[in-house]
C-alpha positions in Angstrom: 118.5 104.2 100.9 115.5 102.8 102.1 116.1 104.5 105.8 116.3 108.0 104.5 113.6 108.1 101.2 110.0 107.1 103.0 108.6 106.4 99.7 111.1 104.4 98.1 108.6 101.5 97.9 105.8 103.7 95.7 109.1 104.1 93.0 110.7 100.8 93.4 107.0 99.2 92.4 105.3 99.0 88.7 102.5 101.1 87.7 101.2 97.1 86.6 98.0 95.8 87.4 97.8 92.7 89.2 98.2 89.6 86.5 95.1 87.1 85.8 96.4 84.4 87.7 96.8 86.9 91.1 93.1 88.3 90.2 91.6 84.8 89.7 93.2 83.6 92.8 91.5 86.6 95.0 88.5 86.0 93.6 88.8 82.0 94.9 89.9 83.2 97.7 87.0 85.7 98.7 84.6 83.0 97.3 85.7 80.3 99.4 85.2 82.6 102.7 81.6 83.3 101.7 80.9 79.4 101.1 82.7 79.0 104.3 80.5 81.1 106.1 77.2 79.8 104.6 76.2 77.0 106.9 76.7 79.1 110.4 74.3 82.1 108.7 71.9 79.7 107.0 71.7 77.7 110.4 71.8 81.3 112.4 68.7 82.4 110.1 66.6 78.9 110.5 67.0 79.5 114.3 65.5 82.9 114.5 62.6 82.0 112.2 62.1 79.2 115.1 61.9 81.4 117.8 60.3 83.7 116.5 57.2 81.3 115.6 57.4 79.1 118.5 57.5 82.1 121.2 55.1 84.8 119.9 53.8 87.1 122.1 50.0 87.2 123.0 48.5 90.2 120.8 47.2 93.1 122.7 43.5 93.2 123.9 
């Protein structure tokens, strides 16, 4: 059945939203990737406030 009806899936499938425990754990989830992420951009935007005050350019005459 599967082989011959391409959209066997959309019918087999609920017309449900995902439950509050599946929402709550996406939410963790995507949280978790930005506090994962924090230290490398927090680090990456110290740096470039460095350079750019240590190696200014001499201003124009």
């Amino acid at each position: 059945m599967q082989d011959r009806d391409p959209l066997w899936y959309d019918r087999a499938e609920p017309d449900e939203e995902p439950g509050l425990l599946l929402t709550s754990a996406a939410i963790l989830f995507v949280g978790a990737l930005k506090l994962y992420g924090m230290p490398y951009r927090l680090c990456r935007t110290l740096a470039d406030r460095f350079i750019r005050r240590a190696f200014r350019t001499a201003p124009r005459p």
